[in-house]
N, C-alpha and C positions, 0 to 999 in steps of 0.2 A: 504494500500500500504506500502511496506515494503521501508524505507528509504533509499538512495542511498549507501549510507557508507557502508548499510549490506548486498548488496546484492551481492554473488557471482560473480564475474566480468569475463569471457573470452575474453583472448585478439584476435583480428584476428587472423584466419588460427587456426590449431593445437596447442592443447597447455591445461597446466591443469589449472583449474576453480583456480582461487584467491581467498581465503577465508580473511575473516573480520581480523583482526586484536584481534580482541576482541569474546568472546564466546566458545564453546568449542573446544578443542585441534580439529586438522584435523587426519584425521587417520593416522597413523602408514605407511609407505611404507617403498621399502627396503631401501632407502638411510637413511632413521629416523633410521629406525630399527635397522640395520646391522653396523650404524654409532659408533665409539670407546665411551667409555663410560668416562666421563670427571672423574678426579682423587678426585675429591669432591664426587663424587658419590660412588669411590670406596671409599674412607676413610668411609665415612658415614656407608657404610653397615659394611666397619671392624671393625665400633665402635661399633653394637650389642653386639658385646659377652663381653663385656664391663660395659653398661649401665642395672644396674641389676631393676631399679625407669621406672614403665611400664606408668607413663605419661610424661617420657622421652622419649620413646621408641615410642610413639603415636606421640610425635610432630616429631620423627627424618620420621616418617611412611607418614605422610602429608609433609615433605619438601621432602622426593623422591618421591614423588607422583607428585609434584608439579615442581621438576627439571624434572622429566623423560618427563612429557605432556610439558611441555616446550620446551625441547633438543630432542626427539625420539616422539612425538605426541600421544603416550598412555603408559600410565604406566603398567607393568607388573602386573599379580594377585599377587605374589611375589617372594620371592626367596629363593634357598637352598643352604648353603654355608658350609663345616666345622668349625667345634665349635672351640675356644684358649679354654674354659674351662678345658677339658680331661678330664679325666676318672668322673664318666662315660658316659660321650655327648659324641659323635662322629662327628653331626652335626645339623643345627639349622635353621627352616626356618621362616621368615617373610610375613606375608601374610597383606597387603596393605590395602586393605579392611576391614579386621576386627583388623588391627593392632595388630595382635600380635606375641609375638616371643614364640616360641616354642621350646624347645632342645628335641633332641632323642640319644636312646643309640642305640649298634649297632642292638641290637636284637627287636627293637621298628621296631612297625611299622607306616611309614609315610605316612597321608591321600592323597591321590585324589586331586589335581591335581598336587602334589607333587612329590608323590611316584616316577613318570618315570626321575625325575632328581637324584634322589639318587645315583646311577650308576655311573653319571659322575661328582658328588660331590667325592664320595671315590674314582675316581682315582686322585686327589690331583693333577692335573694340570689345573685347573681353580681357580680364586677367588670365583665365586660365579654362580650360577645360575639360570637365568631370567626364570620366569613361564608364559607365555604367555596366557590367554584366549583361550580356543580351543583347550590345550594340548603342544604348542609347548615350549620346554625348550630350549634357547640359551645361553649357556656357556660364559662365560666373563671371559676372562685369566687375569694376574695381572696387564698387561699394559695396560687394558681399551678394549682391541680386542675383537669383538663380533663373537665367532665361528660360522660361517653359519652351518643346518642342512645338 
């Protein structure tokens, strides 16, 4: 028997299941999702093109791993954002999972499941952009706003 504490709770009438406090993040819904992105989270990803020490890059990889399940209830596979480097990076993405960062020039090309944010990385009106599981990329502009598809 599963102990009271863990067990999904429904209050009467309608309404969504209460999860534990404790164990894994709850999924992702649109008010997580779509929710502004706090300015720790932006700084952190602006300090990539920064941080050149790749078990710096590991820990910053596991605290947004660890804010996003926390603030948004899953973390992105990762993200594609423009490089500060220049010439010749164009842009640079992080992948969460295998923590790592990776820069591309303009004529590179960038793997699966990356590739379809590139687009709206070079039109240079977003910070950065979230790689979702499943394909879906959502833009995050510089004040933390999470563009809907």
């Amino acid at each position: 028997m599963v102990p009271i504490e863990h067990r999904p709770v429904r209050p009467a009438g309608a309404g969504p299941v209460l999860r534990p406090v404790e164990g894994p993040p709850a999924p992702a819904d649109d008010d997580h999702l779509y929710a502004p992105r706090s300015v720790a989270l932006l700084e952190g990803l602006g300090r990539l093109d920064d941080e050149p020490d790749p078990a710096a890059c590991r820990d910053m990889a596991q605290w947004l791993r660890e804010e996003y399940e926390a603030a948004h209830g899953v973390a992105p596979v990762g993200f594609l954002a423009r490089c500060a480097l220049g010439g010749p990076y164009v842009d640079h993405q992080l992948n969460l999972f295998h923590t790592t960062v990776e820069h591309y020039g303009p004529a590179d090309l960038v793997p699966e499941p990356f590739s379809s944010a590139r687009p709206v990385v070079r039109t240079g009106g977003c910070a950065f952009v979230e790689v979702r599981a499943g394909g879906l990329v959502l833009p995050v502009l510089r004040d933390g706003t999470v563009v809907r598809p």
